[in-house]
C-alpha positions in Angstrom: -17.2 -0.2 6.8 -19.9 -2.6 5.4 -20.7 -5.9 6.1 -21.3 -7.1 2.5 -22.8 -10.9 1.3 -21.8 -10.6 -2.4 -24.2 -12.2 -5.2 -22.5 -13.2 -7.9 -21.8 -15.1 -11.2 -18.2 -14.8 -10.3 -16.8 -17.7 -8.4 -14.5 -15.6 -6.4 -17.5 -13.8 -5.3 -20.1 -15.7 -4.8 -21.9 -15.6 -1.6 -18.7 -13.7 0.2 -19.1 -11.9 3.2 -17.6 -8.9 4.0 -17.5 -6.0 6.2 -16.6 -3.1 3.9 -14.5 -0.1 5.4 -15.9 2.9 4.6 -15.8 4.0 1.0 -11.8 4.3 -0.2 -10.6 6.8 -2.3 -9.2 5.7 -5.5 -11.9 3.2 -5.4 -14.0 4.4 -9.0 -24.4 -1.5 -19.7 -26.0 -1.5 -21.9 -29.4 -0.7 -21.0 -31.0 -3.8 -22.9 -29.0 -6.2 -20.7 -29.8 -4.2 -17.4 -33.2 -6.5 -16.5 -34.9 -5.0 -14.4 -37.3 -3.9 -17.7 -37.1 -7.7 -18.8 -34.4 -7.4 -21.3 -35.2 -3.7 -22.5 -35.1 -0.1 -22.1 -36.7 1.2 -25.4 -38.0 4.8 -26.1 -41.5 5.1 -25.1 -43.9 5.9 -27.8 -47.3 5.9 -26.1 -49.0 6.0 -23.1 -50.5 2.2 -23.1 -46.8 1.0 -23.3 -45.7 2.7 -20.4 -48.7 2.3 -17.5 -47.7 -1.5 -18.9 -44.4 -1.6 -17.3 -45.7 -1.1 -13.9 -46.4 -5.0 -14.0 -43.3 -5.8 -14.5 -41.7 -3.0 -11.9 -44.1 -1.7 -9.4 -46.2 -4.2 -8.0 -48.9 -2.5 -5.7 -47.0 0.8 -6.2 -48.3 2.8 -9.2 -45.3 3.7 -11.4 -47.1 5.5 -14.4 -45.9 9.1 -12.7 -42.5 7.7 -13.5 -43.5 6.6 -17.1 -45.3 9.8 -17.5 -42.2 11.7 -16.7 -39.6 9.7 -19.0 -42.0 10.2 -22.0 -42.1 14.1 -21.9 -38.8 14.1 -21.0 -37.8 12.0 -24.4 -40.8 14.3 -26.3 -39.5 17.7 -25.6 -36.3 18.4 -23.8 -34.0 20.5 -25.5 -30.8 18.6 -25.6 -31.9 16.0 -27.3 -28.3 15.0 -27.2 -28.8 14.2 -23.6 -31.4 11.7 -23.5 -29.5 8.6 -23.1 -31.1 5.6 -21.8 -28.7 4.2 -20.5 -27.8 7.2 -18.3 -31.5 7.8 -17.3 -32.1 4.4 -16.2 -28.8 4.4 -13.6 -29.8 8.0 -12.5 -33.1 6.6 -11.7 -32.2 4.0 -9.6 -29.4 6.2 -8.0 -32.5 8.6 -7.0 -34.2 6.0 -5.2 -32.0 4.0 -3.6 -30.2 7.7 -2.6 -33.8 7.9 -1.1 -33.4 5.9 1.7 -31.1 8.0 3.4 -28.4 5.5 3.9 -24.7 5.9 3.4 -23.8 2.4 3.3 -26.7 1.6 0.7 -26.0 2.3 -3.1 -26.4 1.4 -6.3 -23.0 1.4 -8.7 -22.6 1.7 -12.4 -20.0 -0.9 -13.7 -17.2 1.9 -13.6 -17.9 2.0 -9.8 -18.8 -1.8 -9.3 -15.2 -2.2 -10.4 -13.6 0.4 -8.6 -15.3 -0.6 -5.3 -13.9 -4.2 -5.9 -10.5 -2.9 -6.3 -10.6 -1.7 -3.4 -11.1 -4.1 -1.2 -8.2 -6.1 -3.5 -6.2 -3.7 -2.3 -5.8 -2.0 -5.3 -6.1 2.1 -5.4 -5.8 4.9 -7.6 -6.7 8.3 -5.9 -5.9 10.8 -2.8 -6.1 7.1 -0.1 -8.5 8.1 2.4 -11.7 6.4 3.7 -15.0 8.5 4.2 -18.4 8.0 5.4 -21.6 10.5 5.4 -22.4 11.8 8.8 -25.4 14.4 9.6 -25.3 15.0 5.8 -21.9 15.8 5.7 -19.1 14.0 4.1 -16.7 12.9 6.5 -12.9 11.8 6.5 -13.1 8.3 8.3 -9.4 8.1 7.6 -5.9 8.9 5.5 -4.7 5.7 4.7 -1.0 5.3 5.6 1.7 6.7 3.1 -1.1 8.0 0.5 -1.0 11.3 -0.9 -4.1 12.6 1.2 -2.1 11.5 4.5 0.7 13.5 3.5 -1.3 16.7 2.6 -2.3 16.6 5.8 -5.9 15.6 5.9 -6.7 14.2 9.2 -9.7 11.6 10.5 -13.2 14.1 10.9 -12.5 16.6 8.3 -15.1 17.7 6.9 -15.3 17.6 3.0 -17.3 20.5 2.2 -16.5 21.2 -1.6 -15.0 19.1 -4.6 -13.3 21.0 -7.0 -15.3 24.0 -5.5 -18.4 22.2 -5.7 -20.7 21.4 -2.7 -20.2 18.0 -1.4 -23.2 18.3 0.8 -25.6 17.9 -2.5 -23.6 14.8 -3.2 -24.8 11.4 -2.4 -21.6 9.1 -0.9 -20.4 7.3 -4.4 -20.3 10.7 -6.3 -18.3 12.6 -4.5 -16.2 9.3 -4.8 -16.3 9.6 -8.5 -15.0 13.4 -8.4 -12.3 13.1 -6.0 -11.0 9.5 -7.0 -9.3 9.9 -11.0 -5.9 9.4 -12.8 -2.4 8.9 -11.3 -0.7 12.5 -11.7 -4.0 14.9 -11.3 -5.0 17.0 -8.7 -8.7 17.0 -7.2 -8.8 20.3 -4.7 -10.8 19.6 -1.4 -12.1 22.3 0.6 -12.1 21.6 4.0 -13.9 22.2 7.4 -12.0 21.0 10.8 -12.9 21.3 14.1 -11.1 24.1 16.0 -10.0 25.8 12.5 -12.5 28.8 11.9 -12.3 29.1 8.3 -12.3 26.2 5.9 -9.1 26.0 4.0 -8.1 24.1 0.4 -6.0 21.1 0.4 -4.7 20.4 -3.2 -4.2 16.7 -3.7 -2.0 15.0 -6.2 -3.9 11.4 -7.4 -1.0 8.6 -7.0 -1.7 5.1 -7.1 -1.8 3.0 -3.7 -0.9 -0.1 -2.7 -2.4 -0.6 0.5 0.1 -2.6 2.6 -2.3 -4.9 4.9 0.1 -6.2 7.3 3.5 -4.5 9.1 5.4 -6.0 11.7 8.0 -4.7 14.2 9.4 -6.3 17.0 10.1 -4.5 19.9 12.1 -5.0 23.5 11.3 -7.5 26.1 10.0 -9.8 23.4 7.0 -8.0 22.2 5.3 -7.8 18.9 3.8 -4.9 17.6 1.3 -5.8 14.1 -0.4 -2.9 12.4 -3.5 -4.4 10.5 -4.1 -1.6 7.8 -7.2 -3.1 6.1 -8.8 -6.3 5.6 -8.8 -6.8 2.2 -8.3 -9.9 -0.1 -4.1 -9.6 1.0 -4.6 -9.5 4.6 -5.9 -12.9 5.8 -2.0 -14.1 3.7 0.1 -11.7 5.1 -1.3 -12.2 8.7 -1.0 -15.9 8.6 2.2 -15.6 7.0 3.7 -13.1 9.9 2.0 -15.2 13.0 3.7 -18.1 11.8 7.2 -16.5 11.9 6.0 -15.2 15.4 5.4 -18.4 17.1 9.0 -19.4 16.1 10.4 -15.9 18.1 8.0 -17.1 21.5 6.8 -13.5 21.7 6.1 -12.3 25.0 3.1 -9.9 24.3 1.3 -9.0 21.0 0.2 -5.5 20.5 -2.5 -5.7 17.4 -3.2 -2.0 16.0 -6.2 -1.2 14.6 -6.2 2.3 14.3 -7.1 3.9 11.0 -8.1 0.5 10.0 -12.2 1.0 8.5 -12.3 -2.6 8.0 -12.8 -4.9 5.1 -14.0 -8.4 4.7 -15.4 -9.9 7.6 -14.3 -13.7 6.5 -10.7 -12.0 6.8 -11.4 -10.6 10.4 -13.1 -14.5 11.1 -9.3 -15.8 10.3 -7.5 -13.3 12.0 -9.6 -14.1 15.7 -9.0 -17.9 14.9 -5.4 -17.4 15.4 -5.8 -15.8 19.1 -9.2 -17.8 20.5 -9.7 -21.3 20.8 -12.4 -23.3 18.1 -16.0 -22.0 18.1 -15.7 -19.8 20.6 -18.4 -17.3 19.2 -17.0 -14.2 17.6 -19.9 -11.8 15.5 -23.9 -12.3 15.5 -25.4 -11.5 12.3 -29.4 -10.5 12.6 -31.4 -10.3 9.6 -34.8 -9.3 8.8 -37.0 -12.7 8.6 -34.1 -14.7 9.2 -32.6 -16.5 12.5 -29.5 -15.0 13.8 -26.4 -16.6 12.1 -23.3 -17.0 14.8 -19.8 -16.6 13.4 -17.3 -19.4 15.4 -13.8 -19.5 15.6 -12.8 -21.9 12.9 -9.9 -24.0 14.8 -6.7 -22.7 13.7 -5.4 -21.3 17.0 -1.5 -20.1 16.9 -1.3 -17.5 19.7 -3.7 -18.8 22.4 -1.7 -17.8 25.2 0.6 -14.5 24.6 -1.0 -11.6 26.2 -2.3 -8.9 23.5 -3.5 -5.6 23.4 -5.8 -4.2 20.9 -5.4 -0.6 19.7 -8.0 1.6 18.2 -9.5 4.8 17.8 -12.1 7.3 16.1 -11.1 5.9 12.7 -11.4 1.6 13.5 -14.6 0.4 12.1 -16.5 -2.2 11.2 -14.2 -5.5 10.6 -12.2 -3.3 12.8 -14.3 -3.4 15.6 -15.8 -6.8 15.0 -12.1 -7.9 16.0 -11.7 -6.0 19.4 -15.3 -6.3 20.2 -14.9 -10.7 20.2 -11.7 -10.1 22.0 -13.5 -7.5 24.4 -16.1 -9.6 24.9 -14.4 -12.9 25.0 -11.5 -11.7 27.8 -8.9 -12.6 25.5 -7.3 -9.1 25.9 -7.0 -5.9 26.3 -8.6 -2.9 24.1 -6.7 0.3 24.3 -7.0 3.5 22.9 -10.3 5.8 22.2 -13.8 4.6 21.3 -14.6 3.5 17.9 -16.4 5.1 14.5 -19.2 3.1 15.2 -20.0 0.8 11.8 -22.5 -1.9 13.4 -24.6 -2.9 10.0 -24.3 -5.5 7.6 -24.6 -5.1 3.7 -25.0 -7.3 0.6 -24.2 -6.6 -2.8 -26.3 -7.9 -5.4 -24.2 -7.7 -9.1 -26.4 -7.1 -12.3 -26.1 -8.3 -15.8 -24.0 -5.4 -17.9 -21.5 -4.6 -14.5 -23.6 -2.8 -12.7 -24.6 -3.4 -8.9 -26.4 -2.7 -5.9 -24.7 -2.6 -2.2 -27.8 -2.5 0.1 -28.0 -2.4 4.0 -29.7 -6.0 5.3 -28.9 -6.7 9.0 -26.7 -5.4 11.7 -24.0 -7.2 13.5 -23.3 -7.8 17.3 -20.5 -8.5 19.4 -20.6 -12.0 21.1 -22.4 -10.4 24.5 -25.0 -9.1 22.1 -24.1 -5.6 22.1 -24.6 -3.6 19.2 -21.8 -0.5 18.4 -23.7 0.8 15.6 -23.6 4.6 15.7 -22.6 4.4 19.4 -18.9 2.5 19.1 -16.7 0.4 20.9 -15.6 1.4 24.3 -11.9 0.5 25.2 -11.2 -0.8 28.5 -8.7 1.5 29.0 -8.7 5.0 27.6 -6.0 6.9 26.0 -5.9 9.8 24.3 -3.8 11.3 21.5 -2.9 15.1 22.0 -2.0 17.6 19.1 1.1 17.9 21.2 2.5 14.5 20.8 1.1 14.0 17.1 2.8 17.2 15.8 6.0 15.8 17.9 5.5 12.1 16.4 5.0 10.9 19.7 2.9 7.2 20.0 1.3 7.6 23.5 -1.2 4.7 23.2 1.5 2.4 21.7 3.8 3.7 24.3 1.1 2.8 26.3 0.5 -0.3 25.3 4.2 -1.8 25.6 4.0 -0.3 29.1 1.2 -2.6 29.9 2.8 -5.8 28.6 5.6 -5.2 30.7 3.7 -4.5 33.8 2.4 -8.0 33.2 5.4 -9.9 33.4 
């Protein structure tokens, strides 16, 4: 669930955008060649060489606390063994980018720069689930469809509460990542706190590797379509081109466009998907930065579907690209949102890539639907509410697609 503008040497990268989901599952330098110390990390040796390296790093902020730290750390701890620079150097940065308090800001060794790419390829090894932080607690977001943490049962808002028995409340977002995400055919053990379930109970998941399947289609009576858009990811903006172009050749009747469990992706991807249903530059997402004039995101003038009537389906676990969609069709009339209101993912991230693999997702601007409304930590509304009871989950029973196809027929 972050809106990403990726920095990178990499052509397929460069200067993407891309609203990020929350944090999937499955997703995962040498220290000369890190930079930020221009082009070394050495052991320190004396006092005069490290109040010098607050030129280089801290500006107006004195850094020789930090200096004065490393050095009797690399005089006199006891496991010598342990003092890696390498290792000290990311943990550092972890600490203070950890310090900022935000979930959707972190900085990522190249293990995890890689993983976290792979993920938004659509391209998982782990339990499949999307989580977040929320009032310091790690949160389930959502089981992605068919993965092993969906079928051991974990639901959207668990609570995470220990790894492996370990407290997942000391954890920052990316490493309780890295001790639940790990090889196809191991088990990571989760303990877990849900809401009308008094005592926390273990859920013992086997790591599989998952292939996130972007874009499923059914067709349904009376001519209309049903389209569950899982993620948007590097597959999706294909697969959704590919399955509107057989749908114009059916002359659907109504479109039903599910969103549910999706935490979103790249926002290019959810720019495509709105320039098949709303005619050219009609505006879709406002970006706001800090020292920057608002950037507007247009329809791009590949209409297919500009006149079948569509609802949009979502719930606690659509985010961010998610909501981008059903907030521009929301806002723009084009038709209906159905369901319950939305996670709530309203900011914008870039990530900046470093020399050795490593990077840096930071939080720089929050997005707004087309009215200027802003769903960050509030959510997206549906114009009309429906609600899922244990009753008809445990009996595998769709009410707000049921719902949904009910509407579209009332229209005809």
């Amino acid at each position: 669930m972050y809106e990403i503008n990726i920095n990178s040497n990499k052509p397929k990268r460069f200067y993407l955008y891309i609203l990020i989901a929350l944090v999937s599952f499955g997703v995962g330098w040498q220290a000369k060649s890190f930079g930020l110390f221009d082009g070394s990390v050495a052991k320190i040796d004396t006092q005069n060489e490290i109040l010098n390296r607050d030129e280089v790093i801290g500006g107006e902020v004195d850094m020789s606390l930090f200096w004065t730290v490393w050095k009797e750390l690399d005089k006199k701890y006891i496991h010598e063994e342990a003092l890696e620079d390498e290792n000290m150097v990311y943990g550092a940065i972890k600490g203070m980018v950890n310090a900022l308090n935000d979930p959707y800001t972190a900085f990522m060794t190249p293990e995890e720069s890689k993983e976290f790419i792979d993920s938004l390829e659509g391209t998982l090894e782990g339990i499949g689930a999307e989580l977040t932080v929320k009032d310091k607690q790690l949160v389930i977001v959502t089981p992605l469809k068919k993965s092993p943490a969906e079928k051991s049962g974990l639901k959207a808002g668990d609570v995470i509460d220990k790894i492996n028995g370990e407290s997942a409340g000391e954890m920052s977002l990316l490493d309780a990542i890295t001790r639940i995400r790990g090889k196809k055919g191991t088990t990571v053990t989760l303990t877990i706190l849900r809401e009308k379930i008094i005592k926390p109970f273990d859920v013992s998941i086997v790591r599989d590797s998952i292939d996130i399947e972007s874009v499923t289609v059914e067709k349904l009576d009376d001519g209309i379509v049903y389209m569950s858009v899982n993620q948007f990811n590097e597959k999706t903006k294909e697969e959704f081109g590919r399955a509107i172009s057989e749908l114009i050749l059916a002359e659907p009747k109504g479109l039903i466009l599910d969103f549910r469990y999706n935490g979103g992706g790249y926002l290019d991807t959810a720019v495509e998907l709105l320039s098949y249903v709303l005619p050219k530059d009609t505006k879709l997402v406002i970006l706001k930065e800090r020292g920057k004039e608002d950037e507007v995101k247009y329809a791009n003038g590949n209409p297919k579907l500009l006149n079948v009537p569509m609802v949009i389906l979502v719930n606690e676990s659509s985010a961010s690209a998610s909501e981008i969609v059903a907030g521009a069709i929301q806002d723009q009339k084009r038709g209906i949102v159905m369901g319950t209101k939305t996670f709530g993912k309203g900011s914008v991230q870039e990530v900046k890539d470093f020399e050795g693999g490593s990077s840096m997702r930071l939080t720089i601007a929050k997005w707004f639907t087309p009215n200027g409304t802003s769903i960050d930590k509030i959510g997206l509304m549906p114009d009309i509410v429906v609600e899922m009871s244990e009753a008809d989950i445990k009996k595998q029973i769709d009410t707000q697609k049921e719902a949904a196809v009910k509407y579209l027929k009332e229209l005809k």
